[in-house]
C-alpha positions, 0 to 999 in steps of 0.5 A: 546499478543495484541487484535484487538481493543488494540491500537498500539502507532509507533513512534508519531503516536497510532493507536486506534485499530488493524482494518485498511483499506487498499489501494484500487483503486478507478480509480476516479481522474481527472488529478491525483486529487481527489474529491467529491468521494474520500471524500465519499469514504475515509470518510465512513471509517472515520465514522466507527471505524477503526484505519487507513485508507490507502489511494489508491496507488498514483503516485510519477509522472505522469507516475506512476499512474496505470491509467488515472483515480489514484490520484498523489501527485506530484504538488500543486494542488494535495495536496491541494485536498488530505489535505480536505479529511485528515482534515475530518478523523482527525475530527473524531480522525481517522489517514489517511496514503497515499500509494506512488507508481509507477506502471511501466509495470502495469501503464497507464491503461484506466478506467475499464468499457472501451472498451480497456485496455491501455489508448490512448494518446488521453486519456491521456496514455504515454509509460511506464518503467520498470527496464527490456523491458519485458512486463506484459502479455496484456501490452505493452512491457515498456521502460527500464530506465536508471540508471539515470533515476532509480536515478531521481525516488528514488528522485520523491519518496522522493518529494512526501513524502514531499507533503504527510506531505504538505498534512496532512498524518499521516504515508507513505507506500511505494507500493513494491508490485503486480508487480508494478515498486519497486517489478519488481526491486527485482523479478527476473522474471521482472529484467534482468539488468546488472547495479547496480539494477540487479543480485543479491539480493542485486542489485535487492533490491537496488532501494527499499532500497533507495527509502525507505532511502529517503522517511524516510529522507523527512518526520518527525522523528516521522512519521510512515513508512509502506512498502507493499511487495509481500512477494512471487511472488508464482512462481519458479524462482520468488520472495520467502519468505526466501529473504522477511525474509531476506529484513525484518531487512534490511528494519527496519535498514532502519526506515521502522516500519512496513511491510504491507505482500501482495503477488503476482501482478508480474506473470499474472497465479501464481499458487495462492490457495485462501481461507479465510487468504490465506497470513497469513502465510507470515506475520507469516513468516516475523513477528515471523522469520524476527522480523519486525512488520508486517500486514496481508491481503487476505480474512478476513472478520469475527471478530473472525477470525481477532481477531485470528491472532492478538491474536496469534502473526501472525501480528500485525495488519488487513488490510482489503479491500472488507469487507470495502466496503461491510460494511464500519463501519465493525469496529463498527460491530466487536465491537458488535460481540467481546463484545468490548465497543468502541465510535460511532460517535455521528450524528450515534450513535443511530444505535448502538446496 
């Protein structure tokens, strides 16, 4: 079985190890570009070891966005922006993907520290969309869209594709989780239409199957292409495992290489039971039952234990959020821990152990 720190080659692209930094949102763009604290930010992990950084969830349009404080990827400007901080992680032999997204229900939030939740149009706020006019609580209730409108968005997915390659990404994921627009299509808990995108499993999963087909056609052959699932809406009535295993190989068939296992995102008071890889077995499931490549998330933080779960088959990769921030060369350190012999970029090198 693979270790943490073996490489993984998919398609093009290897990856130095098995250690990534996942998607976090930093609420620190201005007009949808990124700045000086994303290069803070996306640079600290570049300097640190890891194998892959993944960019914040970023809107395929301007109504996509989470808030009025996420990056887009949807004019020149933005690109431009995002092609300096992709430039610094190749300077450091580190492979930087982007998270492409639409926030739906869940979008158009003020920053946090606000005194409100839902950013005004005199902030910049704009009625949101989802596949059903079914509000997330707290939210206002959304716009459904029309089928056209679903069409139009499979398209925007696609042209963002285009300028994450404009920009220098090395691979694309596509956001389908925690509730935002692509999972309220396949949960049934948010999809109520009665159009070709709702019913059944099959209409519920057309958008992200055709989004999927279309931000693989957009981007190189020999690109990566991730997808972020909720792999369980943890909800009777909700999204399940079993149809997550079944999206799996459809998924693949599609060009996907890898799925990114969250879960979660689309029911405010889910009966979650949170603890130390709390969604591993998801992964576990999909990987081992679904046959696809698969990552892990949810409260790793030691060495060791990452070190299991590649070791043993449970994912084929760690994505890590909070011990990033706490310590964002987490990778040099679990070096040290596993007795791993691994090069530290020289202008630090002399704080290696």
């Amino acid at each position: 079985m693979p270790h943490l720190f073996d490489p993984l080659t998919l398609r093009g692209t290897t990856f130095a190890n098995r250690i990534w930094v996942s998607p976090m949102c930093q609420y620190s763009a201005h007009h949808g570009i990124v700045g000086d604290w994303h290069m803070a930010h996306l640079g600290a992990f570049a300097t640190g070891g890891t194998g892959l950084i993944v960019a914040e969830a970023t809107g395929v349009v301007p109504e996509g966005r989470i808030s009025i404080g996420c990056p887009g990827l949807y004019n020149d400007e933005q690109v431009s922006a995002w092609k300096k901080i992709t430039d610094f992680a190749h300077t450091q032999d580190v492979k930087i993907g982007i998270q492409l997204a639409h926030a739906g229900r869940k979008g158009g939030s003020a920053l946090p520290g606000s005194d409100h939740t839902i950013a005004t149009p005199e902030e910049g706020g704009w009625q949101t969309v989802a596949p059903s006019a079914i509000a997330f609580p707290g939210y206002p209730e959304p716009r459904a869209l029309s089928t056209d409108e679903v069409k139009g968005l499979v398209k925007s997915f696609g042209d963002a594709a285009r300028n994450a390659v404009a920009a220098g990404f090395d691979l694309v994921e596509i956001h389908a989780a925690h509730g935002y627009l692509i999972h309220e299509f396949y949960s049934p808990l948010s999809n109520t239409r009665t159009d070709e995108y709702g019913g059944s499993y099959e209409n519920r999963t057309r958008f992200l199957k055709e989004v999927t087909a279309e931000v693989r056609a957009a981007i190189p052959a020999d690109m990566p292409l991730f997808v972020r699932i909720s792999a369980s809406d943890w909800t009777d009535g909700g999204w399940t495992i079993e149809e997550s295993v079944k999206l799996a190989p459809e998924l693949t068939a599609l060009g996907v290489d890898l799925i990114d296992v969250s879960s979660g995102g689309n029911v405010a008071k889910a009966n979650i039971t949170v603890g130390p890889g709390y969604q591993v077995h998801f992964s576990d499931a999909i990987r081992n039952s679904g046959g696809a490549m698969t990552s892990t998330v949810g409260m790793i933080t030691e060495p060791e234990q990452a070190e299991e779960l590649v070791a043993s088959g449970k994912a084929d990769a760690i994505m890590m959020a909070r011990a990033f921030l706490r310590n964002p060369r987490w990778p040099l350190h679990a070096a040290a821990v596993l007795g791993q012999e691994v090069k530290w970029p020289l202008p630090i090198a002399r704080g290696k152990l």
